[in-house]
C-alpha positions as CSV (number, residue, x, y, z in Angstrom):
1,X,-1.3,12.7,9.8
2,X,0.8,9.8,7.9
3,X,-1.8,7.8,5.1
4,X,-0.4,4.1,3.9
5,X,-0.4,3.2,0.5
6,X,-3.7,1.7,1.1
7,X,-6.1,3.1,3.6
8,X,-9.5,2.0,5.1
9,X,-10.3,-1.0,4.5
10,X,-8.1,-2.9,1.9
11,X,-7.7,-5.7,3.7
12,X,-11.1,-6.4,3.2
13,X,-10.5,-6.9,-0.6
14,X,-7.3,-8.3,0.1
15,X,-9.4,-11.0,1.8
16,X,-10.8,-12.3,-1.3
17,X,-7.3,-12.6,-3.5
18,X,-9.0,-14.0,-6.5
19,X,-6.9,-13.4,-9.3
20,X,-8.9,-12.2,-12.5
21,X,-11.3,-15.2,-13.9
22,X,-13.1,-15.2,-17.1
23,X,-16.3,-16.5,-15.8
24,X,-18.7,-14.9,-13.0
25,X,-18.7,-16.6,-9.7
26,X,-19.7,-16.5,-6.2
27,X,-18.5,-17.6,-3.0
28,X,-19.0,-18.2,0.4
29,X,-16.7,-18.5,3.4
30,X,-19.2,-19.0,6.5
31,X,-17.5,-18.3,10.2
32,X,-18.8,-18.9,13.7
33,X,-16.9,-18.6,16.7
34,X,-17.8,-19.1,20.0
35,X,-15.7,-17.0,23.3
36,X,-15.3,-17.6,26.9
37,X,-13.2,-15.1,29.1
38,X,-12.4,-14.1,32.3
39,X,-11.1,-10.3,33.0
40,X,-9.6,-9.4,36.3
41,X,-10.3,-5.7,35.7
42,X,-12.7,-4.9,32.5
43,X,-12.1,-1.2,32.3
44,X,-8.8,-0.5,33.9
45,X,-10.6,1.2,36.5
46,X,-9.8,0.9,40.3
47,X,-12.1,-1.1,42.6
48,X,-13.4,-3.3,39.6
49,X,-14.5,-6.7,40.1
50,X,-13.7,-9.2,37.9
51,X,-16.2,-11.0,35.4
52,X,-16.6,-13.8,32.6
53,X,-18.0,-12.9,29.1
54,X,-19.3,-15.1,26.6
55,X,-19.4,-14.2,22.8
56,X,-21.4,-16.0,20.0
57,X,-20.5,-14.3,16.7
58,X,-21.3,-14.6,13.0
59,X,-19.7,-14.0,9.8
60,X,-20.3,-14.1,6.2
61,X,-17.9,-13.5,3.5
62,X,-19.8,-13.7,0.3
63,X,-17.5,-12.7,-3.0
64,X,-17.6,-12.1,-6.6
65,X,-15.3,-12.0,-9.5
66,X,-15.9,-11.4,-13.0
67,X,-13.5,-10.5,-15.6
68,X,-11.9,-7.3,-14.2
69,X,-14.3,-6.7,-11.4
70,X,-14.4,-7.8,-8.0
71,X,-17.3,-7.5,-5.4
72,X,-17.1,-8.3,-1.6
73,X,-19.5,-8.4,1.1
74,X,-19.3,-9.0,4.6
75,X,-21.7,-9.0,7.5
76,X,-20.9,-9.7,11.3
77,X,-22.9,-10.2,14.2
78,X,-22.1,-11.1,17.5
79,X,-23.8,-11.3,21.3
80,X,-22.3,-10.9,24.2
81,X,-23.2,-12.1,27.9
82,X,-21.5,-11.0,31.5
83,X,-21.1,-12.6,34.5
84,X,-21.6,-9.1,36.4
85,X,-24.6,-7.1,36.1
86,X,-22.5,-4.1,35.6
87,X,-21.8,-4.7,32.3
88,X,-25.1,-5.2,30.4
89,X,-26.1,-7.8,28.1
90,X,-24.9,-6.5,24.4
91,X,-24.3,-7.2,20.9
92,X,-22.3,-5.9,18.0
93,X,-23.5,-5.6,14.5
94,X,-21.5,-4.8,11.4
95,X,-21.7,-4.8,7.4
96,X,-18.8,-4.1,4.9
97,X,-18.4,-4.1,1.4
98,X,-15.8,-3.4,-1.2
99,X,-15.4,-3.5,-5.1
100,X,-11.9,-3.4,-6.8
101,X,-12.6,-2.6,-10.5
102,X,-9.1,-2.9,-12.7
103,X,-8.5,-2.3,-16.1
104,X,-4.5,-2.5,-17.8
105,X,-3.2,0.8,-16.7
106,X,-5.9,1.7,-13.3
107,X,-7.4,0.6,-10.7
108,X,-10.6,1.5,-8.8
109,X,-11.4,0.4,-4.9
110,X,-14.2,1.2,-3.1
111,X,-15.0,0.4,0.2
112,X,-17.5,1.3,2.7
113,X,-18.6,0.2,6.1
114,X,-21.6,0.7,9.1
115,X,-21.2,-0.5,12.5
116,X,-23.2,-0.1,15.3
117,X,-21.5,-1.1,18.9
118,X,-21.4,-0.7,22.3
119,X,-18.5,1.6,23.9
120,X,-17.3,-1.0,25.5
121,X,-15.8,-2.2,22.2
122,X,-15.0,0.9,21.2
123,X,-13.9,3.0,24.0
124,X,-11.7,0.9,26.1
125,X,-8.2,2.0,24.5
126,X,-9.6,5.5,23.5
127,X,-11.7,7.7,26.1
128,X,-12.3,4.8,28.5
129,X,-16.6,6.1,28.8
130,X,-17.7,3.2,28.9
131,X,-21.2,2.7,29.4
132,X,-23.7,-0.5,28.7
133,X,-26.5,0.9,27.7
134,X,-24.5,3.4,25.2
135,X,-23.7,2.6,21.6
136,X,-21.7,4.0,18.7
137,X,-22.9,3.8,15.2
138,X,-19.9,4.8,12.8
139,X,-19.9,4.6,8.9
140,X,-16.9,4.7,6.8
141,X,-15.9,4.7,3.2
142,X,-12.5,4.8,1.4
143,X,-11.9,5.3,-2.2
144,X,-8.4,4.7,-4.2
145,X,-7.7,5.4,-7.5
146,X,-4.4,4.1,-9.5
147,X,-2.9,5.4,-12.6
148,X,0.2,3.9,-13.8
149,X,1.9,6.8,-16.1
150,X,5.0,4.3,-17.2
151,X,6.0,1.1,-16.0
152,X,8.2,2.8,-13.1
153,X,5.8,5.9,-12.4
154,X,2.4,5.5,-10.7
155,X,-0.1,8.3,-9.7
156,X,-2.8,7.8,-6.7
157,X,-5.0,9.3,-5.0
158,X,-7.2,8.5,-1.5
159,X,-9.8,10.1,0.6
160,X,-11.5,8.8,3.5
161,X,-14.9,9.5,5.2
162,X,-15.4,8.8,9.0
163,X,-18.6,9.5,10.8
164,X,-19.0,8.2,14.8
165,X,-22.5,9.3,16.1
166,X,-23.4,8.2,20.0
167,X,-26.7,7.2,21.4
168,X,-27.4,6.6,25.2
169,X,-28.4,8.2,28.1
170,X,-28.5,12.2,28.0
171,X,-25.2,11.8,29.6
172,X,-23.6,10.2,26.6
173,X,-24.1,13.3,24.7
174,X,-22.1,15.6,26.9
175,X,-19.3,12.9,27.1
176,X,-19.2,11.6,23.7
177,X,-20.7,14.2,21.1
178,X,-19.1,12.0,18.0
179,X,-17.4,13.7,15.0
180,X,-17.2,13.6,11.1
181,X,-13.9,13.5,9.8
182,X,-12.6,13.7,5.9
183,X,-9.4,12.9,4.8
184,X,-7.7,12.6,1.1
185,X,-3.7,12.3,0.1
186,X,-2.3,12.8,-3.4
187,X,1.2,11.7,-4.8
188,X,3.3,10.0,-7.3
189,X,5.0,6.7,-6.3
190,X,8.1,5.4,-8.1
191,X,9.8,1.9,-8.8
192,X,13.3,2.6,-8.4
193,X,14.2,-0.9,-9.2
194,X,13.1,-4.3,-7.8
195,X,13.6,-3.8,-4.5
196,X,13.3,0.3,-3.6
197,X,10.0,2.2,-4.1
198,X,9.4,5.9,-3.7
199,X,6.8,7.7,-2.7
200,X,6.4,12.0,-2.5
201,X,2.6,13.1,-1.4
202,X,0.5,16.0,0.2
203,X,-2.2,14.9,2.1
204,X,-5.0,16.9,4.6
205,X,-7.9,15.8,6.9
206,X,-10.5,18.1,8.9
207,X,-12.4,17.3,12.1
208,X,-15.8,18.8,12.8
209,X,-17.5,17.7,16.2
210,X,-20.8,19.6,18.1
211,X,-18.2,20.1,21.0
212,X,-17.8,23.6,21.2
213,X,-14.2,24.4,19.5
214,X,-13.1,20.8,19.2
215,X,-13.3,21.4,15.0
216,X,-10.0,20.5,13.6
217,X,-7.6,20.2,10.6
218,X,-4.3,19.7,9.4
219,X,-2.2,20.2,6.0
220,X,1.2,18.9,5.0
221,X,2.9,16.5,3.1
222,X,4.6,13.0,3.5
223,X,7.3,11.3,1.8
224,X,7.7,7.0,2.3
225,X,10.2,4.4,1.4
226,X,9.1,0.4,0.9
227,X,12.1,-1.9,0.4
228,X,12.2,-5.4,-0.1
229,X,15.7,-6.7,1.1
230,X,14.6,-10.2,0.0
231,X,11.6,-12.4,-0.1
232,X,11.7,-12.6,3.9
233,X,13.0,-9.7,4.9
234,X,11.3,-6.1,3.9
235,X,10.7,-2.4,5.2
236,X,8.2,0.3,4.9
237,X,9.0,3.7,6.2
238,X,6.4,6.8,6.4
239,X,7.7,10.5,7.3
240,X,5.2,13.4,7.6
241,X,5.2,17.0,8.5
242,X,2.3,19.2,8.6
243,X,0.9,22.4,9.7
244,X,-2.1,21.9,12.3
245,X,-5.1,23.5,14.0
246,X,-6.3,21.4,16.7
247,X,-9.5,22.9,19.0
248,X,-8.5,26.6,17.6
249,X,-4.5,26.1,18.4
250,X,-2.2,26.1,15.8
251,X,1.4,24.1,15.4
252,X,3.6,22.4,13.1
253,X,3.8,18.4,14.0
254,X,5.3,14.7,12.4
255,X,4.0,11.9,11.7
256,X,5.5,8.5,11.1
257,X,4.4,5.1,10.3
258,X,7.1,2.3,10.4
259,X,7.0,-1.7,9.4
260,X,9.7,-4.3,9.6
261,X,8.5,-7.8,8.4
262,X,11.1,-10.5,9.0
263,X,10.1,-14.3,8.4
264,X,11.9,-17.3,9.3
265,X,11.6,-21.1,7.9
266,X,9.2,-21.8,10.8
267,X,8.3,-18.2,12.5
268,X,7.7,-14.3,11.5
269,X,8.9,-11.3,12.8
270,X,6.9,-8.0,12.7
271,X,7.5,-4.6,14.2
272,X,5.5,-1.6,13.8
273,X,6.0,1.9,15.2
274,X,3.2,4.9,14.4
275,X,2.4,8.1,15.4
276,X,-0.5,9.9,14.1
277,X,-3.6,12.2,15.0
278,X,-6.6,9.6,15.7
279,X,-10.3,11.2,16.1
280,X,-12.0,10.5,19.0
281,X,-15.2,9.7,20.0
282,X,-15.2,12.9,22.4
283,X,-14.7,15.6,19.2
284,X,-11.2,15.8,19.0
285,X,-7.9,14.5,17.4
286,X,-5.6,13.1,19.3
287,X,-1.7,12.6,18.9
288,X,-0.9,8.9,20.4
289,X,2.4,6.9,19.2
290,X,1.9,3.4,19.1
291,X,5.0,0.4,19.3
292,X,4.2,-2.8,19.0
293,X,6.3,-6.4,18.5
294,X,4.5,-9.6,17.3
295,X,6.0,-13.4,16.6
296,X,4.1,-16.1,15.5
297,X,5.8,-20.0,14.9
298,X,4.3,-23.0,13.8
299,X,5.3,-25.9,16.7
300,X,3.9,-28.7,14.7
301,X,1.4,-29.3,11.3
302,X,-1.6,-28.5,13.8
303,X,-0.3,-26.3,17.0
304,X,0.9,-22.2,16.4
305,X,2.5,-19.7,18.9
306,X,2.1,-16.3,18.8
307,X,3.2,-13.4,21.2
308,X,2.5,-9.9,21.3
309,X,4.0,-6.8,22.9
310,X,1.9,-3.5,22.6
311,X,2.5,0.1,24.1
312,X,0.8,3.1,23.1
313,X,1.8,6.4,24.9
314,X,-0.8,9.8,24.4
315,X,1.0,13.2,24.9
316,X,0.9,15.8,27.8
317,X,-1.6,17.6,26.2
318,X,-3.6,14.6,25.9
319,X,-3.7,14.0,29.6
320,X,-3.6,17.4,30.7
321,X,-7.2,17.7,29.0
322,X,-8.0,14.5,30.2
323,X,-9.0,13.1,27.0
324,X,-7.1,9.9,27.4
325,X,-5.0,7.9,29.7
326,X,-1.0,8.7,29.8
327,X,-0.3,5.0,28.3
328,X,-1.6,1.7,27.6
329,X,0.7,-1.2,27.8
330,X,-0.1,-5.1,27.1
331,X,1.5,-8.4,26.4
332,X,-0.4,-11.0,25.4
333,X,0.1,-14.5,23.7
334,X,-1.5,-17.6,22.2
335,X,-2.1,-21.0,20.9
336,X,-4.1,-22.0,17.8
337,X,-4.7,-25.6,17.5
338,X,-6.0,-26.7,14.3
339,X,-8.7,-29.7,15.5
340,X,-9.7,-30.7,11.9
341,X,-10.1,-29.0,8.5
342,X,-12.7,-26.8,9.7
343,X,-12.2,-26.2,13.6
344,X,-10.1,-24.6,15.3
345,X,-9.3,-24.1,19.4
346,X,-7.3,-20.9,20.5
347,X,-6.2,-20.1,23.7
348,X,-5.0,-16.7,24.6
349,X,-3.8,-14.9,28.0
350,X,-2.7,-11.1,28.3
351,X,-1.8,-8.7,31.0
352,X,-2.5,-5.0,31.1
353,X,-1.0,-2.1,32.5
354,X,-2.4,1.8,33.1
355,X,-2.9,4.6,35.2
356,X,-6.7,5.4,35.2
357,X,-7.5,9.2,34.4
358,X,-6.0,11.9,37.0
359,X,-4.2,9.0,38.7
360,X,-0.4,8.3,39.5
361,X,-1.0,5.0,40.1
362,X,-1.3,2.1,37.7
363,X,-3.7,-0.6,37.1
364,X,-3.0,-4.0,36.3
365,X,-5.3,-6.3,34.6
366,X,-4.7,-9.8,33.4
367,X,-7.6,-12.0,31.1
368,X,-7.8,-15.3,30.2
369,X,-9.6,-17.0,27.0
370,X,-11.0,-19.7,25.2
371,X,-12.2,-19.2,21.4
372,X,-13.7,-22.1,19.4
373,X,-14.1,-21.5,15.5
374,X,-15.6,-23.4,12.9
375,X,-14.9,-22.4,9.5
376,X,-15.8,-24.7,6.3
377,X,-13.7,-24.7,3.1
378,X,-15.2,-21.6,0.6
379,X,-18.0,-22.7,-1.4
380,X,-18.8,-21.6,-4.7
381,X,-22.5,-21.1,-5.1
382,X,-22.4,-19.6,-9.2
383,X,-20.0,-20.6,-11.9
């Protein structure tokens, strides 16, 4: 499996870009957002009716930065009504946190995170069980350390904890037994001059589910290539190879992870390609590749575009088990409409395409929505 420089949940602290202050202070960015949809086909299964939803969700992002210490914490709540009785009245509940601790020549972050959900936010574009009165409760925690050794040589180290636990009917249980997975990479990155940098590292995860022989592992290593062409233009390229065991079979496999970032005066440019082993709720890990194309572009001061192509293709062996459909494809796009300093309107539309499990045949589904979101300038609450 392929790590990025920063795994888990970075972008959480990336979220609070405070640069380093001398005094203590906290802050809080409030969010509420409000959803109305309608879904042709809600889990790309034949014979489905369509329904609306309706989403009412919460979030809190409450920071903290003194001296060479940052703190971040972040709860979410959200709850969720359908117009058909088949899908069961629901909510999703969530709580992160993170603290980046730097000092001159390292850099600590920690991050951690519990969720508990229903499966149909979680299994849609994984094992497709989806069940309303079923939920998953996952926890998560990443951990990075940096040690710069000379201005153009930089050691680091990751490791990442995963736990996905499933309650529901007795059913659930047979379908969806969960897993626990561990991961960690080591590796020295270096600055080959302003634009290239170099990375060489050896990196290993393991799998351990209650499904009989689903317990799994790999070792390997992974070399990767960032390069900034110029301040709109830049690369990142990821190539692994590692030796696996995967529900008692061993075999040699790749992995990649590639990003292409290209921004315009009005408009941006991203392409991302992957292909990694990705633990699922049913006790095993799972080689998908995933492609995807996004462009956003300011129209005016107030009014941004954005459109979305997505494609994510599981192997034979995937399918021949049944653990996941052949391929998901979807193409979405949107319009965010800043109404004042504080609210904005987005509207979204996207069309899906896959072939429900053991079937030839494809699906298509096509949703339309409207999100309201009110979110007041950052206030800070200590100085």
């Amino acid at each position: 499996m392929a790590y990025p420089t920063a795994i888990g949940c970075g972008c959480l602290l990336g979220a609070g870009g405070a640069s380093h202050v001398h005094a203590a202070e906290w802050t809080l960015q409030p969010t509420l957002s409000s959803l109305l949809d309608y879904d042709s086909n809600r889990n790309y299964v034949f014979g489905t009716a369509a329904s609306e939803q309706a989403i009412l969700s919460a979030d809190l992002l409450l920071q903290r930065s003194v001296e060479n210490l940052q703190l971040v914490l972040q709860p979410h709540f959200d709850v969720r009504r359908f117009s058909d009785s088949t899908w069961a009245p629901g909510n999703d509940r969530s709580l992160a946190a993170g603290i980046t601790w730097t000092r001159e020549r390292a850099k600590l972050n920690v991050n951690g995170s519990i969720a508990n959900q229903t499966t149909l936010s979680t299994e849609l574009l994984q094992t497709g069980i989806l069940e309303g009165d079923s939920r998953r409760r996952s926890e998560s925690a990443t951990a990075e350390l940096d040690l710069m050794q000379t201005e153009k040589r930089l050691f680091y180290t990751q490791y990442n904890f995963q736990s996905s636990p499933y309650f529901g009917p007795p059913l659930i249980h047979l379908l969806l037994p969960g897993y626990h997975y561990n991961s960690a990479v080591s590796g020295e990155r270096f600055t080959l001059n302003e634009n290239l940098v170099f990375s060489v590292a050896a990196f290993g995860d393991i799998l351990h589910s209650e499904r009989a022989g689903a317990s799994s592992h790999e070792a390997g290593a992974q070399i990767e290539l960032n390069y900034a062409h110029s301040e709109k233009l830049n690369f990142d390229v990821q190539l692994g190879d590692s030796q696996r065991v995967l529900s008692g079979a061993s075999s040699n496999g790749w992995s990649a992870v590639a990003l292409i970032n290209r921004n315009f005066e009005r408009s941006a440019l991203t392409l991302s390609f992957s292909r990694q082993l990705t633990p699922y709720g049913n006790g095993y890990l799972v080689e998908r590749q995933q492609f995807s194309a996004g462009l956003k572009r300011a129209l005016s001061e107030y009014l941004n575009a954005d459109l979305t192509v997505t494609r994510i293709q599981n192997n034979d062996s995937t399918v021949r088990l049944g653990l996941d459909r052949r391929f998901y494809d979807n193409l979405g796009g949107g319009l965010d409409w800043r109404l004042s300093e504080s609210w904005t309107l987005r509207s979204e539309a996207t069309t899906s395409w896959t072939p429900p499990y053991g079937s030839i045949h494809t699906v298509h589904e096509w949703r339309a929505a409207l999100i309201m979101t009110w979110k007041p300038l950052q206030q800070e609450l200590i100085r």
